[in-house]
C-alpha positions in Angstrom: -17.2 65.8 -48.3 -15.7 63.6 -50.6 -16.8 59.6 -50.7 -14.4 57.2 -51.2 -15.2 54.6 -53.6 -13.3 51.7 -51.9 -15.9 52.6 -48.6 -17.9 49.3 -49.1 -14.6 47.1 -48.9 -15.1 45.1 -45.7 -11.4 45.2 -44.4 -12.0 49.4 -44.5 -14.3 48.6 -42.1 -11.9 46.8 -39.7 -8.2 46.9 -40.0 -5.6 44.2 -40.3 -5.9 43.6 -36.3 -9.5 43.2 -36.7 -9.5 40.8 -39.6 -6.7 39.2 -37.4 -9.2 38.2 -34.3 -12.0 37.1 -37.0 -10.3 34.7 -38.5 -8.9 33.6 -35.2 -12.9 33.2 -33.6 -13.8 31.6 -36.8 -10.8 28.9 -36.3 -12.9 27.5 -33.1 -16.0 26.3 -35.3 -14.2 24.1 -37.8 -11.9 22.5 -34.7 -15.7 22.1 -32.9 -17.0 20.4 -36.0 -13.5 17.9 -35.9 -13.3 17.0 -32.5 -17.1 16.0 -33.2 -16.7 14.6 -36.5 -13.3 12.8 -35.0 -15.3 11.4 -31.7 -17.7 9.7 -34.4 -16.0 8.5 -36.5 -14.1 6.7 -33.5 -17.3 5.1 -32.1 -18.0 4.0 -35.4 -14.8 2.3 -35.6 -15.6 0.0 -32.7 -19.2 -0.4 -33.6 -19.8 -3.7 -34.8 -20.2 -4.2 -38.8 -23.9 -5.6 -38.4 -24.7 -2.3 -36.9 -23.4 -0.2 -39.3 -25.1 -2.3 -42.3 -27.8 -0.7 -41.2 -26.6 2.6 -42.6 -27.0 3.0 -46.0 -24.0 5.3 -46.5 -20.2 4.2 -45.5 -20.3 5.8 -42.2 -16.6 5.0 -41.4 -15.7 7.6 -45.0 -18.1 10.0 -43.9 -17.0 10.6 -40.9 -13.3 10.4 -41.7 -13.6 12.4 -44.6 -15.7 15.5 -42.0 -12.8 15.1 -40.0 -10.4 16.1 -42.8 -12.5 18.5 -44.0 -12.8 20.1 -41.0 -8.9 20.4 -39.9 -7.6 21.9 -43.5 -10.5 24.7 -43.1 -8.9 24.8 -39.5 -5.3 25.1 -41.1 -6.3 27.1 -43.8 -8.0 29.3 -41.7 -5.4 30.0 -38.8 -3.1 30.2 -41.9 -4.9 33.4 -43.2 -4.7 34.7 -38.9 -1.1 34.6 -39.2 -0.8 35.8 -42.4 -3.3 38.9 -41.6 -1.0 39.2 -38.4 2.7 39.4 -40.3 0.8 42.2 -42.6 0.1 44.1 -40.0 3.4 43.9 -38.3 5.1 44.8 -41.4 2.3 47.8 -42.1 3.1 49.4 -38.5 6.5 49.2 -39.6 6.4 50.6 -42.4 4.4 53.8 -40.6 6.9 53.8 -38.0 9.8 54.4 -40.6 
């Protein structure tokens, strides 16, 4: 029996399919993380500016900039989905040729 040296290569491991439906379940935790970080930093906005003296960060940034954050890892994410998904379109064609 011969062992392949490209064995411990995690995509041998799954197929394109497979890498497909990751990166689709790991799209969910970055949109849960921005419709969080996005509900916060909407109460902050109507929270009054004495309150939020209190803080000793700019809260109002912080959460902006975790909702940001938060939808490009979304995008870039999904992105990679699709992308995973149009290679393995074109690879079943390619063995169906």
């Amino acid at each position: 029996m011969k062992l392949n040296k490209n064995i411990f290569i995690p995509h041998r491991w799954i197929d394109l399919k497979g890498l497909t439906r990751l990166f689709s379940f790991l799209f969910y935790i970055p949109l849960i993380v921005f419709i969080y970080s996005f509900i916060q930093w909407i109460w902050v906005l109507f929270t009054p500016a004495k309150e939020l003296a209190l803080y000793s960060a700019p809260v109002k940034q912080l959460w902006f900039s975790a909702a940001v954050q938060s939808l490009l890892i979304g995008v870039i994410i999904i992105t990679l989905a699709k992308l995973l998904k149009t290679l393995a379109a074109l690879a079943q064609q390619t063995t169906q040729k």
